[in-house]
C-alpha positions, 0 to 999 in steps of 0.5 A: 486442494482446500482453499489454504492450500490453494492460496499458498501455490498461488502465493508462491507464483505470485511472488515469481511474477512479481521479483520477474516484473521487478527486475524489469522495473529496475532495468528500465528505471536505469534508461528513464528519460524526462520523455517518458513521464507522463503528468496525470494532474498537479503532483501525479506522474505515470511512465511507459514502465509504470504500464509496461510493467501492469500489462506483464502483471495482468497477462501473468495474473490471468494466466495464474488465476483464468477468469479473474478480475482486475482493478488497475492503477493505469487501467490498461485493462477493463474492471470487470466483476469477478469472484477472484479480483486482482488490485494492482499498483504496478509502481507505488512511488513513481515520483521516486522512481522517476528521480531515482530514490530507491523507495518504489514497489509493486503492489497486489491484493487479491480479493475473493468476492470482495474479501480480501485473501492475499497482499503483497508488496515487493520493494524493488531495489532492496529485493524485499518481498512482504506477502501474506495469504489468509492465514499464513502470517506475514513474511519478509521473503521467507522470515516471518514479521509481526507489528512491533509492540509499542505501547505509546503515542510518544514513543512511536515512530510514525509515517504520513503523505501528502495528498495530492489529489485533494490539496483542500485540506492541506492546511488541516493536514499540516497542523495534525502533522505538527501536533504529531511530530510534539506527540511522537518519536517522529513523522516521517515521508517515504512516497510509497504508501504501500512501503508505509504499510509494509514496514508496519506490518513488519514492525519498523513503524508504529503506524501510517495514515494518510486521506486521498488514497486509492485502492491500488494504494492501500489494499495489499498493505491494509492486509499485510498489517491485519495478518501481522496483528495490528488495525486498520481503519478509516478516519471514523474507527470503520472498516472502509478504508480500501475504498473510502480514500482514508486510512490508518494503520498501527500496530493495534495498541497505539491505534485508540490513541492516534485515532483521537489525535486525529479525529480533533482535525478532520472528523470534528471538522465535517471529515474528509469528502 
């Protein structure tokens, strides 16, 4: 089996695991109670079902791939080097899955040393399951989707979130939030950064940025947009944005344009730390 091929069954089990799992996160959701969140600092909560749910992924995904690696959001499993390695965020938009709003997901990158060969993202309530493997296009369970192919800043559609891990440079945050709500069709704040990139990758938005991220958050989606056409970087137009704890992501044309808007609040100022 060539490695195409490989990808595509494991994709397919993939998205198995990942709709089986989901409907336990959408039952358990129905039973949630204030005692079972947790507060992991300001503005940053986990649930027992947030690592309920990444315990079922990593006994699943080590049976799907023997030997492989993980990198977990609730770190209910050691990180180990391994050639193939697993990036997880079990809930992405645990604050709207704890107060009920609809927007919450899984999210799974797969990397092969250290590059990145699968990204999925299974938005849980709507059942909508946005996959890719290395070569195979970007799909909405099984139709395939592209980025859209505005040309224009001004008539873009655009997504951020508020960090909350670093609040030092909110007020920078702030004003390059304000400048783009003049320069654009409009900002909008969904919760879940790996949904913001999902519906890039698909076309519904024209792009995402957002500081303070982690890998869990944005691997999976920073795939899903490359493999649908559009560009992914960090805050200095370079390529380590799953790490670096920055990102944006548009659909390629815009992406010039947005780049400079933002450059003007954070690189021209010493960037982000």
């Amino acid at each position: 089996m060539n490695q195409k091929s490989h990808l595509a069954a494991v994709c397919d089990d993939l998205r198995r695991i990942t709709k089986e799992v989901g409907r336990f996160i959408k039952l358990e959701q129905e039973r949630l109670t204030s005692q079972g969140v947790e507060s992991k600092g300001l503005n940053d909560f986990v649930t027992y079902v947030d690592k309920a749910a990444e315990v079922l992924l990593v006994r699943e995904l080590s049976v799907l791939l023997p030997n492989s690696g993980f990198i977990t959001e609730e770190k209910t499993i050691e990180q180990e080097e391994k050639p193939y390695i697993w990036i997880i965020d079990p809930i992405d938009g645990t604050t709207n899955f704890i107060h009920g709003v609809p927007l919450y997901s899984i999210s799974i990158a797969l990397q092969y040393y250290g590059k990145t060969v699968m990204g999925l993202i299974y938005e849980v309530v709507s059942d909508e399951c946005f996959w890719a493997y290395e070569g195979s296009g970007v799909h909405i369970n099984d139709r395939k989707v592209q980025v859209s192919q505005v040309s224009s800043l001004s008539d873009s559609l655009l997504v951020t979130g508020f960090p909350y891990r670093d609040q030092g440079k909110l007020d920078q945050w702030l004003e390059l939030f304000k400048a783009l709500l003049y320069r654009s069709h409009g900002v909008r704040r969904l919760g879940s950064a790996a949904i913001d990139l999902a519906w890039v990758a698909c076309g519904r938005l024209e792009a995402f940025y957002e500081y303070g991220l982690a890998p869990w958050d944005v691997a999976a989606g920073a795939f899903l947009v490359q493999q649908a056409g559009g560009t992914v970087t960090d805050f200095s137009g370079n390529d380590t944005f799953i790490f670096g704890k920055e990102l944006i992501a548009t659909n390629g044309v815009i992406h010039n344009d947005l780049l400079r808007e933002i450059q003007q609040y954070f690189v021209a100022n010493q960037g982000l730390e």
